[in-house]
BAMIDO-971166 format. One record per residue: residue in three letters; x negated, y, z of N, C-alpha, C in turn. Coordinates in steps of 0.05 Angstrom, whole numbers, padded with zeros to 5 digits. Layout:
BEGIN
ALA, X, Y, Z, X, Y, Z, X, Y, Z
...
END
This chain:
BEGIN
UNK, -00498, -00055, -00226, -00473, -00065, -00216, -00462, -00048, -00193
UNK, -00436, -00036, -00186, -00431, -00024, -00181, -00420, -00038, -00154
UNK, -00429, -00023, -00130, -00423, -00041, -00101, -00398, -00030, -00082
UNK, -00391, -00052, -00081, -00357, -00033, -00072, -00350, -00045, -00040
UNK, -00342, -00030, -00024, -00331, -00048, 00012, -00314, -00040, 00010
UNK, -00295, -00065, 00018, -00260, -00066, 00022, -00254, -00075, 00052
UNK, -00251, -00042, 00062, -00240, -00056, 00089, -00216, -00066, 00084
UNK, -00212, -00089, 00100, -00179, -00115, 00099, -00184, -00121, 00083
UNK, -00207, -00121, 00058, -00208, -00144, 00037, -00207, -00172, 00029
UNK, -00208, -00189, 00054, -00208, -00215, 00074, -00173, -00230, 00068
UNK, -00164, -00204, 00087, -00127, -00217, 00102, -00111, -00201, 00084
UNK, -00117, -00179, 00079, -00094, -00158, 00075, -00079, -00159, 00051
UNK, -00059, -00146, 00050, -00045, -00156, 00019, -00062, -00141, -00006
UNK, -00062, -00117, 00008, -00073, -00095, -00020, -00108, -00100, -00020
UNK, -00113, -00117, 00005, -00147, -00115, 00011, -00153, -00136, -00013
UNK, -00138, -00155, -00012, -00149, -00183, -00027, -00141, -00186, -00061
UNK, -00127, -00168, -00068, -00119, -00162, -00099, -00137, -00142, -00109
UNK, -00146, -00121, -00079, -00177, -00102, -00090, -00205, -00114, -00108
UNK, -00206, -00140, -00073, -00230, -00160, -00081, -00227, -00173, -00106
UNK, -00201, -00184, -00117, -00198, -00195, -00148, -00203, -00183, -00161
UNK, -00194, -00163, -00163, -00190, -00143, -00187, -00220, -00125, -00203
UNK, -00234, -00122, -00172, -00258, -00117, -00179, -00284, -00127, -00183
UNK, -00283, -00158, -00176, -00299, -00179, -00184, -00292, -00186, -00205
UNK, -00267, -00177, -00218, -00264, -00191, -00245, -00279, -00168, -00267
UNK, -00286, -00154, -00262, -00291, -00135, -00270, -00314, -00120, -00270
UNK, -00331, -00140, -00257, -00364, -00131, -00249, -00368, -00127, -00229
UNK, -00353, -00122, -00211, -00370, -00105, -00187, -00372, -00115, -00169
UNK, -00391, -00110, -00156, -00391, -00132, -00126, -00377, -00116, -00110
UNK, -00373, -00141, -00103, -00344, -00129, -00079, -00343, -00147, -00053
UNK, -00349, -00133, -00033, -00356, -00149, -00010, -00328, -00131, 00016
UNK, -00321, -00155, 00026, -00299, -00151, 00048, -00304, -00140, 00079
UNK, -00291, -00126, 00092, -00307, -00128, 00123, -00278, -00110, 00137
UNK, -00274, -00128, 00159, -00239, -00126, 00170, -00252, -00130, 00195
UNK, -00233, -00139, 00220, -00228, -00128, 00240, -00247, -00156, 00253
UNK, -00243, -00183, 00242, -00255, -00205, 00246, -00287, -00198, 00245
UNK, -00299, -00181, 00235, -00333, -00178, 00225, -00343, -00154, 00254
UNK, -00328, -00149, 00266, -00337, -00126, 00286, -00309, -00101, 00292
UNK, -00325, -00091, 00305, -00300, -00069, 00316, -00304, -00042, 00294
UNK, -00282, -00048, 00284, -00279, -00025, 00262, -00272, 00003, 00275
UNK, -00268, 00008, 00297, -00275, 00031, 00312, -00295, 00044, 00326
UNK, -00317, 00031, 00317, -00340, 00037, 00330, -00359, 00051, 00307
UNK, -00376, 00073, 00328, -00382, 00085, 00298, -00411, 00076, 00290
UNK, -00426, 00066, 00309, -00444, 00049, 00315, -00448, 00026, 00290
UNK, -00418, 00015, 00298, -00414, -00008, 00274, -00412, -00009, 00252
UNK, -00393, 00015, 00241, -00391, 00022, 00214, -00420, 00033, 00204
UNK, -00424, 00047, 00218, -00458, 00060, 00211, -00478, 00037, 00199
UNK, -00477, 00015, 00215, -00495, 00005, 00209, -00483, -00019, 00181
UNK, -00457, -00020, 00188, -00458, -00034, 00166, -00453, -00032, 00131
UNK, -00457, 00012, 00128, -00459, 00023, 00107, -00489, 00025, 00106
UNK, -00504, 00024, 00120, -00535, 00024, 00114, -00539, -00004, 00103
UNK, -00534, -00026, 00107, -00534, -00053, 00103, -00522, -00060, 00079
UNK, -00500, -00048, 00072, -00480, -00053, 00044, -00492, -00033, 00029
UNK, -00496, -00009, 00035, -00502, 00011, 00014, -00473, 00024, -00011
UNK, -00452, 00022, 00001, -00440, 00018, -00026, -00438, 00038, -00039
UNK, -00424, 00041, -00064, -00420, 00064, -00080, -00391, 00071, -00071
UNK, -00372, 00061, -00066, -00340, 00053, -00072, -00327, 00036, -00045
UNK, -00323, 00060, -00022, -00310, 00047, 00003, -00273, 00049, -00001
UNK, -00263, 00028, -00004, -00239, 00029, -00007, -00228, 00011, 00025
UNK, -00211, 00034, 00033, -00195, 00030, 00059, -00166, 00024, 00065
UNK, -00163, -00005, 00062, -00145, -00004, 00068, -00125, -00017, 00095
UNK, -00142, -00018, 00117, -00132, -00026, 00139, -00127, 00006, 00150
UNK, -00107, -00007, 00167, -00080, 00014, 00170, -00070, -00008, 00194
UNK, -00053, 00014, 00221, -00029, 00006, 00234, -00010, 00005, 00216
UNK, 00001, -00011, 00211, 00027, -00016, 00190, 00044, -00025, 00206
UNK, 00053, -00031, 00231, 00075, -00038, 00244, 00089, -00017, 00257
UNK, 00106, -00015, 00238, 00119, 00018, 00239, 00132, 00023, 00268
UNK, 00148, 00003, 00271, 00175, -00001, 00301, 00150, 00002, 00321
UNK, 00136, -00015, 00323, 00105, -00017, 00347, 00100, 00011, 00352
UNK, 00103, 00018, 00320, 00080, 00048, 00328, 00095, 00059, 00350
UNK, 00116, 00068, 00348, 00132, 00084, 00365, 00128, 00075, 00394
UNK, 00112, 00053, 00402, 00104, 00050, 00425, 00091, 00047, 00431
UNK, 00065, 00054, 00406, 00045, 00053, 00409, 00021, 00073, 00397
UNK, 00036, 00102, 00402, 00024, 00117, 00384, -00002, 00121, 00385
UNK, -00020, 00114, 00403, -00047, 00124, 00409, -00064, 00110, 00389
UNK, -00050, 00082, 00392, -00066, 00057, 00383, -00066, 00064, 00351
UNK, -00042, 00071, 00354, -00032, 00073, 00312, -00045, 00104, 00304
UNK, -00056, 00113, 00316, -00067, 00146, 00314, -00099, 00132, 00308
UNK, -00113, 00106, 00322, -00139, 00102, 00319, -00141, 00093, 00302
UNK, -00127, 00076, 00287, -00132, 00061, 00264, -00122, 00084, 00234
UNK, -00099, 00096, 00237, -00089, 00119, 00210, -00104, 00136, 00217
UNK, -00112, 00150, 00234, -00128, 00180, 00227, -00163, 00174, 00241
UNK, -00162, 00164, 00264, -00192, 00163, 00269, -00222, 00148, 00250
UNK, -00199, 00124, 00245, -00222, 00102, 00230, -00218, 00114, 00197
UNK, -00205, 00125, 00183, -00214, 00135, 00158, -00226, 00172, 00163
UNK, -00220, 00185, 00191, -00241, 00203, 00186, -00265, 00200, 00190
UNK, -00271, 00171, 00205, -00301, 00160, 00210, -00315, 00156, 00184
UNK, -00296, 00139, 00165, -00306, 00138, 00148, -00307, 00153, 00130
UNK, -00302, 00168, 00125, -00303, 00200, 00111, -00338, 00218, 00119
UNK, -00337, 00221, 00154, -00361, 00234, 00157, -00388, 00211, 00161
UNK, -00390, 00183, 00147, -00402, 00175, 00143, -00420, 00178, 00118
UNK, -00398, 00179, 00101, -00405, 00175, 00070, -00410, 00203, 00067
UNK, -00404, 00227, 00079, -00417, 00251, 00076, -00439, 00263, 00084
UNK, -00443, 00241, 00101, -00481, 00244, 00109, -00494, 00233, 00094
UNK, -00474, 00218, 00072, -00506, 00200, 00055, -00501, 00213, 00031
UNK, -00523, 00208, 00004, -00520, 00222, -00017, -00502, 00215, -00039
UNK, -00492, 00193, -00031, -00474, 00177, -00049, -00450, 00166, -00040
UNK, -00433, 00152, -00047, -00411, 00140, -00033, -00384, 00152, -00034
UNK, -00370, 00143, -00054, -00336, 00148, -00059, -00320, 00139, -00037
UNK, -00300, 00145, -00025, -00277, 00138, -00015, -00249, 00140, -00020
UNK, -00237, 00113, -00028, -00205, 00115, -00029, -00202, 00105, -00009
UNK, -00173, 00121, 00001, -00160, 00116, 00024, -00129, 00114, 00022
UNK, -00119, 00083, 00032, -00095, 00087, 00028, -00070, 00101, 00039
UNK, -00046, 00106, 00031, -00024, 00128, 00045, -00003, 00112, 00039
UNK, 00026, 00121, 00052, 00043, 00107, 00042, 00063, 00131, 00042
UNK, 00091, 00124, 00033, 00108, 00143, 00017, 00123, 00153, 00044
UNK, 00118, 00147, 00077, 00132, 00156, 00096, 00116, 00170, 00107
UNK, 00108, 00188, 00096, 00091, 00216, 00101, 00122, 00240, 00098
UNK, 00139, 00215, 00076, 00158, 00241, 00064, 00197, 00226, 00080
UNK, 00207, 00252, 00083, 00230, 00248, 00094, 00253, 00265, 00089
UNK, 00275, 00266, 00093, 00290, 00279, 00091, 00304, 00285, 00062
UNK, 00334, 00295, 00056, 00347, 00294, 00037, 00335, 00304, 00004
UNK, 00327, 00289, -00016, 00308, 00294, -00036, 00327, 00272, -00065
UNK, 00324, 00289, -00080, 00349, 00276, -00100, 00329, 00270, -00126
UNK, 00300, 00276, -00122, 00284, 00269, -00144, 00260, 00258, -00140
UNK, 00238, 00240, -00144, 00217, 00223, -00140, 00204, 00250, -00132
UNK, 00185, 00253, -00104, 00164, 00262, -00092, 00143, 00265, -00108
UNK, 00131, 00289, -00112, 00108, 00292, -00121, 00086, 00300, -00099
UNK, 00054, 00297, -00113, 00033, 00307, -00095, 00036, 00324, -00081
UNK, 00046, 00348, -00086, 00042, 00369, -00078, 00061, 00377, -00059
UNK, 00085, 00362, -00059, 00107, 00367, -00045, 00102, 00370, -00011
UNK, 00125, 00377, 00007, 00109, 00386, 00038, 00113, 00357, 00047
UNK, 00096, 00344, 00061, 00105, 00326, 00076, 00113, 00325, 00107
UNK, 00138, 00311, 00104, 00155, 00310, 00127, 00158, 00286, 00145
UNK, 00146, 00271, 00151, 00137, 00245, 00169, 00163, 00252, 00189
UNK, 00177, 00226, 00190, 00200, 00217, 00217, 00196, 00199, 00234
UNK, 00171, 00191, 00233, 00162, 00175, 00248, 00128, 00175, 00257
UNK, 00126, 00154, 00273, 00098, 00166, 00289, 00082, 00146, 00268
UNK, 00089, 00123, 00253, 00071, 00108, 00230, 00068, 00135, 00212
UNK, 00090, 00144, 00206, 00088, 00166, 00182, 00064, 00190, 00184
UNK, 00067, 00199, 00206, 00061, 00218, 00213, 00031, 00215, 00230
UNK, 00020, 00195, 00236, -00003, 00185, 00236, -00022, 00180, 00210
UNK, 00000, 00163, 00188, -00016, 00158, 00169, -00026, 00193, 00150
UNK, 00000, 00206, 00153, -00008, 00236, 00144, -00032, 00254, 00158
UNK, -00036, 00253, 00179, -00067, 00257, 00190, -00084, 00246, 00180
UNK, -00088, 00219, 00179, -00111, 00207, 00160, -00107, 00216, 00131
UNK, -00097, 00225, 00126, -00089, 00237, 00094, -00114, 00274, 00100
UNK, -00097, 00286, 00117, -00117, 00305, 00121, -00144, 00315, 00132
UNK, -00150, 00283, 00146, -00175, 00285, 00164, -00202, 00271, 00135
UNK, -00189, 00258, 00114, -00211, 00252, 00095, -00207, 00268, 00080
UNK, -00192, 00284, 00067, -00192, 00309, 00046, -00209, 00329, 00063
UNK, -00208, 00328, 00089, -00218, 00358, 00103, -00252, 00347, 00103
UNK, -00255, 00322, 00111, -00286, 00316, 00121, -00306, 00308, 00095
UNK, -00289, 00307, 00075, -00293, 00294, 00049, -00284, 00300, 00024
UNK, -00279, 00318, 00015, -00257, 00338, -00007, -00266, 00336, -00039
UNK, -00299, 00332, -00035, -00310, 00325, -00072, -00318, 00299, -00069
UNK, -00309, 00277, -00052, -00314, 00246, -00063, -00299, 00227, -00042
UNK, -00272, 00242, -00056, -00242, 00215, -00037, -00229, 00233, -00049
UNK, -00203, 00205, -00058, -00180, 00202, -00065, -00163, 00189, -00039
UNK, -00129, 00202, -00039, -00112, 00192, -00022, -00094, 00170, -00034
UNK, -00094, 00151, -00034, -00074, 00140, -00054, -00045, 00131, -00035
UNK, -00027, 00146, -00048, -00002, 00136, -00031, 00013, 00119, -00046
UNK, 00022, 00096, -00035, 00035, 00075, -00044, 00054, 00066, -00030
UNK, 00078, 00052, -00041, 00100, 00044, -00019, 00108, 00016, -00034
UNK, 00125, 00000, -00010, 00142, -00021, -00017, 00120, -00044, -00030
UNK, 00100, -00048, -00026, 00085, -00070, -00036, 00087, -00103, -00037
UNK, 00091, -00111, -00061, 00104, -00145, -00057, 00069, -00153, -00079
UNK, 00067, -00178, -00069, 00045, -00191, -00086, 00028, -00213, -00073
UNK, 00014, -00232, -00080, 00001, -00262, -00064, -00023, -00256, -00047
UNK, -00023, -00277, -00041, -00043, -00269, -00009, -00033, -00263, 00016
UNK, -00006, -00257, 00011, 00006, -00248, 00050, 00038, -00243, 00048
UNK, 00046, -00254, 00065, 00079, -00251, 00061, 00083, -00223, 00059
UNK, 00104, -00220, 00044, 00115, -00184, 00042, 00145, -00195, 00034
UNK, 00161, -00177, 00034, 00192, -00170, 00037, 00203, -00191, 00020
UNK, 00188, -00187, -00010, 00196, -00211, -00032, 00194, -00240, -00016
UNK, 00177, -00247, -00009, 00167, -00273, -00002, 00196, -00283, 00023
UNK, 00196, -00264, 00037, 00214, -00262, 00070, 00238, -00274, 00059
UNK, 00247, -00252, 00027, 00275, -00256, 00020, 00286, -00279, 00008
UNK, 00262, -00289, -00005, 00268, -00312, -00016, 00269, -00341, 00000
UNK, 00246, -00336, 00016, 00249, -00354, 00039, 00276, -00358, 00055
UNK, 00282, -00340, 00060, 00316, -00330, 00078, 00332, -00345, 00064
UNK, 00331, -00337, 00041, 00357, -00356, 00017, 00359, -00387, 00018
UNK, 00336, -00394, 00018, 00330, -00413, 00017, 00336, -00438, 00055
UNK, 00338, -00428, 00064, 00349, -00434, 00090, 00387, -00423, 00094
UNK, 00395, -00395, 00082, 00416, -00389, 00090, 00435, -00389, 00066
UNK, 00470, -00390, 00066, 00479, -00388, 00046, 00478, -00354, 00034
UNK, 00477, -00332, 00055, 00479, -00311, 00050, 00454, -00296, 00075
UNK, 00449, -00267, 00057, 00435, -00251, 00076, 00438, -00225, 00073
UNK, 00435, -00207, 00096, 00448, -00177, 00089, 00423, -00164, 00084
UNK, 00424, -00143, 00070, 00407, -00132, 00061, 00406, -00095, 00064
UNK, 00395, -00073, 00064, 00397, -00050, 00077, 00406, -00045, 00042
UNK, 00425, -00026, 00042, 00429, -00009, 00009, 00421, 00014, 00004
UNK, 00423, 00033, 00031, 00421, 00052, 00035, 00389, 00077, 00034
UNK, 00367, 00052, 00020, 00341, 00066, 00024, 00325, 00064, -00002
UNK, 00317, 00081, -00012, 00313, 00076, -00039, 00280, 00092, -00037
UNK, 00268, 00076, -00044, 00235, 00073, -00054, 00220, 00065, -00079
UNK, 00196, 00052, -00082, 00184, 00049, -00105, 00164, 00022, -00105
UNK, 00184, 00002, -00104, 00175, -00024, -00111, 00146, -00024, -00121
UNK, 00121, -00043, -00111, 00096, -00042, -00132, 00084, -00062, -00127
UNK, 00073, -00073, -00146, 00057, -00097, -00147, 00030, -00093, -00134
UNK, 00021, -00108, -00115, -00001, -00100, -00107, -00028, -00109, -00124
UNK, -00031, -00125, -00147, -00049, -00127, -00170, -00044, -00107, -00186
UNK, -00022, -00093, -00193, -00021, -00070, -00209, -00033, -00050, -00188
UNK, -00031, -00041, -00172, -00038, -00016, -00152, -00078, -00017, -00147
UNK, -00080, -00050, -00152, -00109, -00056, -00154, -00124, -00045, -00174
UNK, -00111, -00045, -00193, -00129, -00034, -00223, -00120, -00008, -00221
UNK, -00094, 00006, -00221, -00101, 00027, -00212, -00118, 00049, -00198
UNK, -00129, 00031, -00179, -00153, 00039, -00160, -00179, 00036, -00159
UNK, -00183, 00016, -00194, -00201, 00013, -00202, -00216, 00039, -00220
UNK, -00191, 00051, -00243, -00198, 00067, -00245, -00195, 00095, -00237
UNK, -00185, 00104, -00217, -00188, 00124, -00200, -00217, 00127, -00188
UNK, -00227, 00098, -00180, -00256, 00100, -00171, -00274, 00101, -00190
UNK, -00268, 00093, -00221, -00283, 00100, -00239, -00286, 00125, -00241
UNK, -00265, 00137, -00235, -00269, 00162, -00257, -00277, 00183, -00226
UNK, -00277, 00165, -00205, -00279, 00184, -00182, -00266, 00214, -00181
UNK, -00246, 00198, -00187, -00217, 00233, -00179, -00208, 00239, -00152
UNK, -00210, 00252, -00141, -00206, 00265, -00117, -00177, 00278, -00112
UNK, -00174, 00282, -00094, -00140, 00290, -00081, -00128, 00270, -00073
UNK, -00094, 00276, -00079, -00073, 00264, -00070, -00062, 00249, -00091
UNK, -00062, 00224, -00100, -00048, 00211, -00116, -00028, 00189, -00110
UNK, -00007, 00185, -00122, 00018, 00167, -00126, 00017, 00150, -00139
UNK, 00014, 00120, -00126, 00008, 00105, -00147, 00032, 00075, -00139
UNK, 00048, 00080, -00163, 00072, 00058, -00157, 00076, 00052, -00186
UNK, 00090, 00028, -00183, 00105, 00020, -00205, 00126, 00041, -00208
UNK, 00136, 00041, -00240, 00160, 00054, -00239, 00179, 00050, -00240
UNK, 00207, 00075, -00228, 00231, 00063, -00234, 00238, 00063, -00199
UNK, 00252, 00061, -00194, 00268, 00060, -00153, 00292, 00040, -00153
UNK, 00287, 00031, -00125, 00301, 00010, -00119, 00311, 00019, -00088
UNK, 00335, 00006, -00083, 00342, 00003, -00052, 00327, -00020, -00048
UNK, 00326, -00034, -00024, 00321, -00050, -00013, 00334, -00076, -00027
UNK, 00367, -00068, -00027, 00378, -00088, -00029, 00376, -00091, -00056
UNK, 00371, -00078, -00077, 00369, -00083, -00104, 00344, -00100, -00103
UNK, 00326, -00088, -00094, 00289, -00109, -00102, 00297, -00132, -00092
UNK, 00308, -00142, -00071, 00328, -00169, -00062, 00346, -00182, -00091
UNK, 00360, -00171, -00096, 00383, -00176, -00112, 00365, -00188, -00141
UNK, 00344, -00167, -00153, 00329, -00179, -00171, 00313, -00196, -00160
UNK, 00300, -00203, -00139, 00281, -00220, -00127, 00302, -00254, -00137
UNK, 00321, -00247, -00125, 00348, -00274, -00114, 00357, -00288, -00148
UNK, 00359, -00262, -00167, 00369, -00268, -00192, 00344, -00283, -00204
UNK, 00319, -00275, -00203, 00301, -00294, -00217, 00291, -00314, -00210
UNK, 00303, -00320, -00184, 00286, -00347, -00175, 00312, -00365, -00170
UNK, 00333, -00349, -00180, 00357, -00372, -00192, 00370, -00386, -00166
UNK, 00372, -00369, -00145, 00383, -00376, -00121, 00414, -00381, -00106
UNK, 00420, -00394, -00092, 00455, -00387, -00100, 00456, -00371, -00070
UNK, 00443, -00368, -00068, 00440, -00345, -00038, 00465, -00313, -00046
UNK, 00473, -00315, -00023, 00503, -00294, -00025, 00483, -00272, -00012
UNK, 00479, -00242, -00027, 00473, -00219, -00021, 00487, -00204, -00013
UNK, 00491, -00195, 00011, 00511, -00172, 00036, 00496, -00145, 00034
UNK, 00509, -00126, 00025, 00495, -00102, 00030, 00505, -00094, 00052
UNK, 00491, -00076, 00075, 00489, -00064, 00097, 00484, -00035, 00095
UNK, 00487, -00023, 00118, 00482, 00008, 00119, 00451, 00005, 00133
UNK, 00429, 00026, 00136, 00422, 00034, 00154, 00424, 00021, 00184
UNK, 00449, 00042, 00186, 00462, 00040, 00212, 00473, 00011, 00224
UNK, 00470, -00007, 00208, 00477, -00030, 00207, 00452, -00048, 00221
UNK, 00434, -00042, 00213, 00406, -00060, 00210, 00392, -00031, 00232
UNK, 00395, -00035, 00256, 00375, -00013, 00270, 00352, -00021, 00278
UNK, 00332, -00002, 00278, 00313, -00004, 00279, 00295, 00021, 00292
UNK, 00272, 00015, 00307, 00266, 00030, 00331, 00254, 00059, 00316
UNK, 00235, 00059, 00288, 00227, 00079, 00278, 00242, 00081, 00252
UNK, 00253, 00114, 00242, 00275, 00126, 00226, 00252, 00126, 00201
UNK, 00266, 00105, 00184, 00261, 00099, 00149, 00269, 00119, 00138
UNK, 00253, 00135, 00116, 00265, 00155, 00107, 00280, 00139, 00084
UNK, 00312, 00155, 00079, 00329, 00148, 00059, 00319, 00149, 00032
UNK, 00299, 00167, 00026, 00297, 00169, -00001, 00269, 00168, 00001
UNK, 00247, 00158, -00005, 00218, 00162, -00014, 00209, 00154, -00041
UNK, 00215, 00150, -00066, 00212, 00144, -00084, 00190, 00159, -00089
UNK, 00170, 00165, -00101, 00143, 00175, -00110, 00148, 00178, -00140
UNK, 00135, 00201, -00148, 00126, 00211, -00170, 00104, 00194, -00186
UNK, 00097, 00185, -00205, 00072, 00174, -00206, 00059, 00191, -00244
UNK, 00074, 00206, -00246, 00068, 00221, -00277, 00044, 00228, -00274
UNK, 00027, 00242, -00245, 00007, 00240, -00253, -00023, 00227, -00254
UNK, -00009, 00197, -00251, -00022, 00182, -00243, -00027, 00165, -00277
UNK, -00003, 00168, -00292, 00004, 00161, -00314, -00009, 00174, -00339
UNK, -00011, 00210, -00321, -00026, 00221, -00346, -00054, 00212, -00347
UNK, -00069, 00205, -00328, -00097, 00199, -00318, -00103, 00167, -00347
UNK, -00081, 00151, -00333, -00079, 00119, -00359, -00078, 00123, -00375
UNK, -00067, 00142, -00387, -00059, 00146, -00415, -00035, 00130, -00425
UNK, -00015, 00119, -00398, 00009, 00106, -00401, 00033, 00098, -00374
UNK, 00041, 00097, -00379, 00065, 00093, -00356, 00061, 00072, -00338
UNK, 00059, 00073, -00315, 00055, 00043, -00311, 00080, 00031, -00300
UNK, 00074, 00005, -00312, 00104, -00008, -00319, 00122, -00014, -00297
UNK, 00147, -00020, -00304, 00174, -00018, -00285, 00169, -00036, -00262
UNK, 00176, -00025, -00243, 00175, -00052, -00214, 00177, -00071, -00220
UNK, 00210, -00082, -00235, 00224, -00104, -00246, 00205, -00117, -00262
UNK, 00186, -00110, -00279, 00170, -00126, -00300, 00155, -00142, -00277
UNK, 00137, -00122, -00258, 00117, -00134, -00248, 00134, -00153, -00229
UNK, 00147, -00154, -00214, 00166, -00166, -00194, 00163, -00197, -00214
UNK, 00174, -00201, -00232, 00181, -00225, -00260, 00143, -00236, -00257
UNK, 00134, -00211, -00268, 00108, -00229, -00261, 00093, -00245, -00244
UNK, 00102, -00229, -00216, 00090, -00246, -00199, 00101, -00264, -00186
UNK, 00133, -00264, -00192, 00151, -00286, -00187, 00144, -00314, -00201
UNK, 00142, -00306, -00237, 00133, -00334, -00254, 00095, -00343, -00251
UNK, 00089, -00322, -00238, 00063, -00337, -00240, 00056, -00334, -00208
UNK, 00036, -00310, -00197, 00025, -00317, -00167, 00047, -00336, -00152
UNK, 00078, -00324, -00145, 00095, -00331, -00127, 00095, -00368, -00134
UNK, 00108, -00363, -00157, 00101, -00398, -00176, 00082, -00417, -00165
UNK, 00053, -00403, -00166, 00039, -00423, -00157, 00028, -00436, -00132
UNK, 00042, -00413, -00113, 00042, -00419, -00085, 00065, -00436, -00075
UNK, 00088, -00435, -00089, 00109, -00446, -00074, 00131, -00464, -00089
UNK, 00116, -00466, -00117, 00131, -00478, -00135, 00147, -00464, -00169
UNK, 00150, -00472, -00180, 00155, -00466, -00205, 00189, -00444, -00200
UNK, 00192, -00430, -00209, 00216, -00409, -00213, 00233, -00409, -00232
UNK, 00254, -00422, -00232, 00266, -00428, -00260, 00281, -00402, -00264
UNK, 00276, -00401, -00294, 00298, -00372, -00309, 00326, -00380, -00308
END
């Protein structure tokens, strides 16, 4: 049986669809977040990869409070680049031990008229961005034949409020809500991004991979379809940017490439909008009530 540690596997959105996805599926899969000890200590981690043993360290705790970071860059520098190169020159002292590590699509910035590929330069506008892109190069550098980067953006799915959940909630209290138009990304289910990462760790592929649903959305569109399927009479306002300010600069365009994430499946993986329907009629459904068509 194949033994897997999910840091944020506990709280986190992408941690706790890991733990499903791979218990459904054989593997033991055991959790350990910020509640179990100080995940900056190297003391701690040390001992608690001698204790777990695993084959399969999937990382996905991260500073994710983008606006914070900007006032907090040191803090957001320990958690994106220090604690995944710890765990990088752990698992390279032992004889075994995969690492995926997660990324997100604000590594990339600036005027771009076609979905981001791997290889492309990355341009971080912010100190989240540009933190999490260090941890991108401190586990490829310390760790290069056993870790994958997986960059992912815009994540909606059960276990933890995310944007979907916010928007619908909003409607539901207001007759109308404004929404940003201006920023276009790559919507993804965080149970789809799970099995994705299932077999990435199967097949233990290494580098930089893109792993999203397909297809791009503004903001205010994944709103607009969020509002249309849950049959809401909520009035949608689109906004600029400049409208909705905010302390750290969103890149306008990050949509992700994911073809070669697709050639790996042997298939496309399916449209944001499908999965969005999915987890609207069923996870979202059974947390908060039924979703009429």
């Amino acid at each position: 049986m194949t033994k897997a540690l999910v840091l944020g596997g506990a709280t986190g959105l992408l941690g706790q669809a890991l733990m499903r996805v791979l218990q459904a599926h054989g593997w033991q899969a055991e959790a350990l977040g910020r509640a179990d000890g100080n995940l900056l200590e190297l003391d701690f981690l040390e001992e608690q990869f001698s204790q777990r043993k695993p084959d399969v360290v999937f990382n996905t705790v991260a500073w994710t409070q983008v606006d914070d970071a900007e006032d907090h860059a040191e803090e957001a520098l320990l958690f994106n680049r220090t604690l995944p190169d710890a765990l990088a020159r752990l698992l390279a002292r032992q004889e075994k031990g995969f690492l995926v590590h997660y990324s997100t699509d604000f590594v990339f910035s600036g005027k771009h008229t076609t979905a981001w590929k791997e290889d492309d330069t990355p341009t971080p506008a912010s100190v989240y961005g540009s933190t999490k892109l260090a941890g991108e190069e401190a586990v490829l550098s310390a760790l290069p034949d056993r870790a994958c980067v997986v960059r992912t953006a815009w994540l909606f799915g059960p276990g933890r409020r995310n944007f979907v959940d916010v928007i619908l909630a909003a409607c539901h209290k207001r007759d109308a809500i404004s929404v940003v138009h201006d920023q276009y990304g790559s919507p993804t289910y965080s149970l789809d991004l799970a099995q994705w990462s299932l077999a990435l760790a199967e097949q233990r592929v290494t580098g930089i991979w893109h792993a999203v649903n397909s297809g791009q959305a503004s903001w205010c569109e994944l709103a607009a379809e969020a509002i249309a399927l849950n049959s809401g009479p909520c009035r949608l306002e689109p906004i600029t940017s400049e409208q909705w300010p905010q302390k750290a600069v969103r890149p306008k365009f990050s949509v992700l490439d994911n073809s070669k994430l697709a050639a790996l499946l042997g298939k496309n993986p399916r449209p944001w909008a499908q999965a969005l329907r999915e987890y609207l009629f069923s996870e979202y459904a059974a947390q908060n009530g039924a979703v009429t068509q």
